[in-house]
C-alpha positions in Angstrom: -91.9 -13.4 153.9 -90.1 -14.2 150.4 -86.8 -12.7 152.0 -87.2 -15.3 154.8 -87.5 -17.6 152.5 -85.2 -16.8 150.0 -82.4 -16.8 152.9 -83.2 -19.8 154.3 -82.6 -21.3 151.0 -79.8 -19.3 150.0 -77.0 -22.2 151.1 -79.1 -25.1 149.6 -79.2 -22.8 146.6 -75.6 -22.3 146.6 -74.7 -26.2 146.5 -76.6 -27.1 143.9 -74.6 -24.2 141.9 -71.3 -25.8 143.4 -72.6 -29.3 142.6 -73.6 -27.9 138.9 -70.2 -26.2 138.5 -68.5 -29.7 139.5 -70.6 -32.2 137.2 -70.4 -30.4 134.3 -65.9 -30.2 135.1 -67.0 -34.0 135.5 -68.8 -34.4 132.3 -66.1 -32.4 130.9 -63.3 -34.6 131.9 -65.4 -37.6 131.1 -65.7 -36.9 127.6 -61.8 -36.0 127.4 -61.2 -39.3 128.6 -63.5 -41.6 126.5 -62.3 -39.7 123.4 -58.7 -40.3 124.7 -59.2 -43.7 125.5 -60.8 -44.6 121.9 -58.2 -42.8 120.2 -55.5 -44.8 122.1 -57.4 -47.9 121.5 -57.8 -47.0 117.8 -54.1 -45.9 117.1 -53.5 -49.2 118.8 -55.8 -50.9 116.3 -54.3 -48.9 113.0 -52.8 -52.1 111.5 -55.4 -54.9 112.4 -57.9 -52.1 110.5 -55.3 -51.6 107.6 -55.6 -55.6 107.7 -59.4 -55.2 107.7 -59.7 -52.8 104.6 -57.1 -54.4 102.2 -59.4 -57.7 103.0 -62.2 -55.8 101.6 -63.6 -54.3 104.5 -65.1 -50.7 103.4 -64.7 -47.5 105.4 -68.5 -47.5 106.7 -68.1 -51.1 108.3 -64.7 -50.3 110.1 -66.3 -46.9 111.3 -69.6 -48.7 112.5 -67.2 -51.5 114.4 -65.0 -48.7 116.4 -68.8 -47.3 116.8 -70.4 -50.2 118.4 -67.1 -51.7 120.4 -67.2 -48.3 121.7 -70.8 -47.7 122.7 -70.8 -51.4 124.3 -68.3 -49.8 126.8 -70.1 -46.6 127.2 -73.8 -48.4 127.6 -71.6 -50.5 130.4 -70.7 -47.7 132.5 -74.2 -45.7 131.8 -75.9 -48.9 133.4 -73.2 -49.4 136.2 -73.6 -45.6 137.1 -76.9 -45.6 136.7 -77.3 -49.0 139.4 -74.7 -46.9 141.9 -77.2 -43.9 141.4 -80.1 -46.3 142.5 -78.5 -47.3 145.4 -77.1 -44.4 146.2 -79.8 -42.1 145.6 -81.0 -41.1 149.3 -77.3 -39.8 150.1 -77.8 -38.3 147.0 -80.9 -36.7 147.8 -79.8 -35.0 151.2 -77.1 -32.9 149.1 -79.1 -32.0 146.5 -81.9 -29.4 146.5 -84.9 -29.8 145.0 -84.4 -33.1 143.7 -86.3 -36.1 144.9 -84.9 -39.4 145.5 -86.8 -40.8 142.0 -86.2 -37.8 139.9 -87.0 -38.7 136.4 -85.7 -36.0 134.7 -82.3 -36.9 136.3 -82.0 -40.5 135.9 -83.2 -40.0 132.5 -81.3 -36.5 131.2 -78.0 -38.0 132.8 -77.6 -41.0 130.6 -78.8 -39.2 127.9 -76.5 -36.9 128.0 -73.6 -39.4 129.1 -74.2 -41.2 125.9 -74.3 -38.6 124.0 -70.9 -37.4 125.0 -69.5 -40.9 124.4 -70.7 -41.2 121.0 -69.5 -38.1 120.1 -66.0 -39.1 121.7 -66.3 -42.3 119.6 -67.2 -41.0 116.5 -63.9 -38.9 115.8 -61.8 -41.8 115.9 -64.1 -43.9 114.4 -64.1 -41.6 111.1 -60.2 -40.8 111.5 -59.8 -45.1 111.4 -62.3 -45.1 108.2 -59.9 -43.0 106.9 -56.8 -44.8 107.1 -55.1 -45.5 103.9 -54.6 -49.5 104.1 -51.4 -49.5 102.6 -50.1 -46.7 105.5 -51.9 -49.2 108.0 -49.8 -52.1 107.1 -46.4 -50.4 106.7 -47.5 -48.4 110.8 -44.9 -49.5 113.4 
């Protein structure tokens, strides 16, 4: 009976493999992206912070401002994703097996872990902006 079983659910076991293997490229190339984007952003930025910090701005108060500009964006697209989800969640639940259509542990692990990866990909940039030497900032074409 377990072999019955065990082959009847052998394709719906193999999708949710494929669908695992896929989100986690996904994640992968999220985070690649957000860190890419904030480092752009910053880089972009490098003389209005140079500005900031020969104004007397310290490093902790530009790094907790490329923080929170950052995380703003990121709690944006958790919440968007996370309305899309909502709506989306019966197609979503005919793919997926063994997850119901009001999973908790998925619509609370997947922000979780979205805005966990964002804040890391915000952080680098924000500490590589703290670092800036003001006088570098001002003279950066």
């Amino acid at each position: 009976m377990d072999d019955v079983v065990s082959r009847s659910t052998s394709r719906e076991r193999f999708n949710m493999w494929l669908m695992t293997v896929f989100s986690a490229s996904a994640l992968l190339l999220a985070a690649i992206g957000i860190y890419g984007l904030m480092a752009y952003s910053v880089e972009q930025r490098t003389q209005e912070l140079g500005i900031r910090m020969v104004l007397g701005a310290d490093a902790g108060r530009v790094r907790r401002m490329v923080v929170v500009q950052g995380m703003v964006l990121a709690g944006i697209g958790v919440a968007v994703g996370l309305g899309a989800a909502f709506g989306l969640a019966r197609l979503i639940e005919s793919f997926l097996f063994g997850v119901t259509r009001s999973d908790p542990l998925v619509f609370a692990g997947v922000p979780l872990v979205l805005a966990g990866v964002a804040l890391l990909a915000v952080w680098l940039p924000a500490i590589r902006a703290s670092r800036v030497h003001p006088m570098e900032a001002l003279r950066y074409e």
